[in-house]
Backbone as a ProteinNet text record, in pm:
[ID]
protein_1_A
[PRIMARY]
XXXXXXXXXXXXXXXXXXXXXXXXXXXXXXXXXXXXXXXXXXXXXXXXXXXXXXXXXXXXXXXXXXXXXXXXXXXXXXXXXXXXXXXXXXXXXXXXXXXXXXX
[TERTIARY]
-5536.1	-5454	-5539.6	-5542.9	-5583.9	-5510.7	-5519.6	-5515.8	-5578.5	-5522.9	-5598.4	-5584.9	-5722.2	-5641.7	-5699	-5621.3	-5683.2	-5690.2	-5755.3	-5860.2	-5800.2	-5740.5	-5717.7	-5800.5	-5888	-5975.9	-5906	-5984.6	-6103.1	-6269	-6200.9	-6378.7	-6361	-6358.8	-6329	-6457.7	-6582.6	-6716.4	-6698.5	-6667.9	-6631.8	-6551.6	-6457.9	-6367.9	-6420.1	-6527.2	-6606.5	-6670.5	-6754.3	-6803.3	-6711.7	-6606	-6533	-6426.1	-6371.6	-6358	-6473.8	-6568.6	-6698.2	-6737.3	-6715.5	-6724.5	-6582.5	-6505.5	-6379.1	-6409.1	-6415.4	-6418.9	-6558.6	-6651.4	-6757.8	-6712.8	-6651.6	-6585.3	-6499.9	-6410.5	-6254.7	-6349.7	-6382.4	-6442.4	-6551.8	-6553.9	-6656.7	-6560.3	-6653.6	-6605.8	-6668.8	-6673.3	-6715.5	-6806.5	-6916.4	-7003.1	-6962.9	-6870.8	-6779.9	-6700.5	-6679.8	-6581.6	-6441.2	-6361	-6195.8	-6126.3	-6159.7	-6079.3	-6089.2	-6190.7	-6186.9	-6157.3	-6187.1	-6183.4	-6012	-5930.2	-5785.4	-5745.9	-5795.7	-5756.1	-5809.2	-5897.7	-5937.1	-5892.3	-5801.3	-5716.6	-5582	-5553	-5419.2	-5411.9	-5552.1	-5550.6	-5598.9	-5699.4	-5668.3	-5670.9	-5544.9	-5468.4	-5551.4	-5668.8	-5731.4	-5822.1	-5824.5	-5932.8	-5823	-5803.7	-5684.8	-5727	-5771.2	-5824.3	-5752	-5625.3	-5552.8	-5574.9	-5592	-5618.8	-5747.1	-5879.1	-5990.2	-6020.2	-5910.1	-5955.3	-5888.5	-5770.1	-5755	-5795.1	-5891.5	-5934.6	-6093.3	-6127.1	-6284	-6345.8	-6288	-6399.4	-6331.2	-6454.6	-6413.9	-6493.5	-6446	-6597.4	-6511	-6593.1	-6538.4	-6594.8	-6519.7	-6484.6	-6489.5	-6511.2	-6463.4	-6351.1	-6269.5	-6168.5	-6004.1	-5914.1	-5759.6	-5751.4	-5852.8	-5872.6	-5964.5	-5972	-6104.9	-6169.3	-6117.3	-6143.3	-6053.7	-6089.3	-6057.8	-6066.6	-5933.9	-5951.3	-5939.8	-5971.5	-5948.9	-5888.6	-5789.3	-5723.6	-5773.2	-5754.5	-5817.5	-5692.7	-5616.4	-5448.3	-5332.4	-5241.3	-5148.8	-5110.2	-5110.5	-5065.1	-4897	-4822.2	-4717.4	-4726.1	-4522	-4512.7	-4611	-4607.8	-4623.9	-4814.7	-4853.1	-5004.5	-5049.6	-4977.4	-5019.2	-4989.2	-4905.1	-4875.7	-4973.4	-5030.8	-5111.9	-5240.2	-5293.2	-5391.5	-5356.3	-5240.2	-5198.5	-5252.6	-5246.1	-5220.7	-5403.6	-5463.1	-5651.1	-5652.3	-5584.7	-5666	-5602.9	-5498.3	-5441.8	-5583.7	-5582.9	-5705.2	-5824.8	-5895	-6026	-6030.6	-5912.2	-5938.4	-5884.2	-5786.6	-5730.1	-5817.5	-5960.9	-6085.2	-6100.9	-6130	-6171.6	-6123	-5970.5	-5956.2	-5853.1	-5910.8	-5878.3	-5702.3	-5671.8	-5554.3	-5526.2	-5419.2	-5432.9	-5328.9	-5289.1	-5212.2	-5299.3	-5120.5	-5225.7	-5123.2	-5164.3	-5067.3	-5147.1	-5051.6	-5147.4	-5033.5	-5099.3	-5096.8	-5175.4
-2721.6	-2651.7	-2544.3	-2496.7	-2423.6	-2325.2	-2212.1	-2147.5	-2141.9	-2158.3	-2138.8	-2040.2	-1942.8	-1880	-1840.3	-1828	-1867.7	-1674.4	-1649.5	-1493.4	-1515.1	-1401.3	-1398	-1198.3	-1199.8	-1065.8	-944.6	-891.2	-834.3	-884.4	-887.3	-828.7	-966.3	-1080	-1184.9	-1186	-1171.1	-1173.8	-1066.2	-939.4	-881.2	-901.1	-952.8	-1043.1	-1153.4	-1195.4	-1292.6	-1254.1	-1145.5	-1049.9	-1003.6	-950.9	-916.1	-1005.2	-1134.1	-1234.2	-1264	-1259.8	-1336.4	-1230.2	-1135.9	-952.9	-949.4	-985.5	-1006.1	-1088.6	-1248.5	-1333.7	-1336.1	-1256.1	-1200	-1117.5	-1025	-965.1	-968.1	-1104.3	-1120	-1132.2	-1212.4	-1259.1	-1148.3	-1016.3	-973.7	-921.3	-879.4	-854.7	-738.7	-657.8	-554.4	-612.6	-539.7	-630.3	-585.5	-504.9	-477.6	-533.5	-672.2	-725.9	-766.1	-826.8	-925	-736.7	-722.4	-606.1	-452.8	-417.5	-323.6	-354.1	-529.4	-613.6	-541.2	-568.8	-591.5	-461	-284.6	-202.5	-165.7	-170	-144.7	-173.4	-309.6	-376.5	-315.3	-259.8	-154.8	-44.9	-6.9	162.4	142.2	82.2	11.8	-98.3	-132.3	-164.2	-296.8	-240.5	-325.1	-422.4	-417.9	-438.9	-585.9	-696.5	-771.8	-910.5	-890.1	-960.5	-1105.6	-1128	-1224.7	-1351.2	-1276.6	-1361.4	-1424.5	-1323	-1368	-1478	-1513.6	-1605.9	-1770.5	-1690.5	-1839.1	-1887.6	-1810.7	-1927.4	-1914	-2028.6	-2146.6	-2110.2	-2098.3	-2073.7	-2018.8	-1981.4	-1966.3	-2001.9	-2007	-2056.2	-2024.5	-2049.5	-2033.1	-2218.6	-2218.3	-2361.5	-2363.9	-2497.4	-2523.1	-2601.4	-2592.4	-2639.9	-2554.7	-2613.1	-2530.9	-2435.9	-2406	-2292.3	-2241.2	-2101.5	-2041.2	-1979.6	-1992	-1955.1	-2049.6	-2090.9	-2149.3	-2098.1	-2096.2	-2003.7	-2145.4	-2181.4	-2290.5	-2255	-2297.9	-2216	-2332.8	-2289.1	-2380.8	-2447.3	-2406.3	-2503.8	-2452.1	-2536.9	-2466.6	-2321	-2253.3	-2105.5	-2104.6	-1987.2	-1909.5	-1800.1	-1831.2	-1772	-1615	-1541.4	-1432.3	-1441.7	-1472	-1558.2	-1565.8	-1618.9	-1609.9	-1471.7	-1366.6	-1271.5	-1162.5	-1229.5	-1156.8	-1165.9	-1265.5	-1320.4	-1223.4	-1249.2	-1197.3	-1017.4	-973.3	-820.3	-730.8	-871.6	-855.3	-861.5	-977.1	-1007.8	-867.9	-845.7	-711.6	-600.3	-568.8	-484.7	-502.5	-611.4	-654	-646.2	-698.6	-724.4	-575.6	-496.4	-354	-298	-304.2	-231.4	-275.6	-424.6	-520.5	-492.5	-459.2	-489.2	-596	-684.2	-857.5	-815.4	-920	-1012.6	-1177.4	-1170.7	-1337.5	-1378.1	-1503	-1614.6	-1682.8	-1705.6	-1802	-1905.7	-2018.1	-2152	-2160.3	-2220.6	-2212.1	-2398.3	-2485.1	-2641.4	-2680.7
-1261.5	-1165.6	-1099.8	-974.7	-877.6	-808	-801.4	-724.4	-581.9	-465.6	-329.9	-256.1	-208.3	-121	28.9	101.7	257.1	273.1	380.4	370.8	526.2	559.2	715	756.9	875	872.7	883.7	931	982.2	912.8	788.8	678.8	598.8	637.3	547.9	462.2	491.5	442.2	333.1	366.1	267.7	140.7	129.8	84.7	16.6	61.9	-2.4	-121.4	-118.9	-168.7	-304.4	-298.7	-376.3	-448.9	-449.6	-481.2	-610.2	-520	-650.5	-752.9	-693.5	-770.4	-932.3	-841.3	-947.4	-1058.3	-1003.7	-1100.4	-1199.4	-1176.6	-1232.3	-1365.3	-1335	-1368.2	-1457.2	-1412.7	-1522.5	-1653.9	-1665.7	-1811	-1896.4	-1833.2	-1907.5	-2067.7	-2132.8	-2284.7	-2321.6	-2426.8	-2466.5	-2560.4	-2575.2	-2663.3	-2826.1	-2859.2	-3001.5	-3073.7	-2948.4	-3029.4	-2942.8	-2994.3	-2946.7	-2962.5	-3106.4	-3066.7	-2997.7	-2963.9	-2874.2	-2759.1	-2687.5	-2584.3	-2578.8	-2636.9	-2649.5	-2640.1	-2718.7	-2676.7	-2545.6	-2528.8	-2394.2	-2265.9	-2295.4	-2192.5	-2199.8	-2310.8	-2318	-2253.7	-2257.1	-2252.3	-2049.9	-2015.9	-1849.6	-1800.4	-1731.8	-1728.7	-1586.3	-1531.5	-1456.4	-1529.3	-1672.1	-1782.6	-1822.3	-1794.1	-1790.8	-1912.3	-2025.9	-2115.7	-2122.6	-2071.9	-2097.8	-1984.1	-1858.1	-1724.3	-1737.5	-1792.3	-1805	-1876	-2010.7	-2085.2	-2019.6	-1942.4	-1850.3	-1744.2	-1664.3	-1545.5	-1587.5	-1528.3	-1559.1	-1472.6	-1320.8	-1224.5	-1103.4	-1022.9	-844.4	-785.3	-635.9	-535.8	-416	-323.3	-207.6	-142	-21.2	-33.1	129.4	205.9	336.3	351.8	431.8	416.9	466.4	429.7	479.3	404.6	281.5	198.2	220.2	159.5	189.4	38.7	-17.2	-182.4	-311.5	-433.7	-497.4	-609.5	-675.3	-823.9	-953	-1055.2	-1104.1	-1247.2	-1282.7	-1446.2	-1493.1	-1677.3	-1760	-1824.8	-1780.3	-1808.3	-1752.4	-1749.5	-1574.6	-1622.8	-1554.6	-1547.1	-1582.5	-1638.6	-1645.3	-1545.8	-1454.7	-1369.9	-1394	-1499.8	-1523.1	-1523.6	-1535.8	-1562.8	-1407.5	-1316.9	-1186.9	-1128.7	-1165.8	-1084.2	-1134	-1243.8	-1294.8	-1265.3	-1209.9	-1120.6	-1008.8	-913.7	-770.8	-796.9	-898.5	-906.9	-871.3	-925.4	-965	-828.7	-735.6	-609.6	-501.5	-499.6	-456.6	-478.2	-594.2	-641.8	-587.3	-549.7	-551.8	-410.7	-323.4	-152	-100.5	-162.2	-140.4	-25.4	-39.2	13.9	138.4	164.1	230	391.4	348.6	481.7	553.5	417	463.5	400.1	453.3	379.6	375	295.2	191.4	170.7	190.9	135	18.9	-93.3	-224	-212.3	-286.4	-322.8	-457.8	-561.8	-673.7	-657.3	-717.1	-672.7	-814
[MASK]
+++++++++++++++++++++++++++++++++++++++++++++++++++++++++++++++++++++++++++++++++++++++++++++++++++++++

């Protein structure tokens, strides 16, 4: 299952940028361990340990999409809004704005 999401400007390049910045990102870990990983995601709240362990990949793509998020098994409604909340965060700067379809 996929997430898609189409980038409408000003700063879509920017956007590009920060997209790949994010998903860089989701997956990092503390090098201490699952459990500091886990308070640390309590204590901020952008630190999202649960999203990271479900999606596999991103890229950016040609096509009716312009970015591609890929989960590692279908998402929960709550699982995607939780995705939606990172990309809010990550494009906030940009400029840009976004439509997603997750399919």
């Amino acid at each position: 299952m996929k997430t898609y999401i189409k980038l409408y400007g000003p700063s879509i390049d920017k956007a590009f940028e920060a997209l790949d910045e994010l998903l860089k990102n989701l997956n990092k870990r503390y090098p201490y361990g699952e459990s500091v990983s886990h308070i640390i995601s309590v204590i901020d709240p952008h630190y999202d340990l649960h999203t990271g362990t479900l999606i596999s990949s991103g890229r950016m793509q040609i096509g009716d999409y312009d970015y591609a998020i890929e989960w590692k098994q279908p998402p929960q409604p709550d699982e995607v809004r939780s995705l939606l909340r990172r990309l809010d965060d990550a494009l906030i700067y940009t400029g840009c704005r976004y439509t997603t379809t997750t399919k």
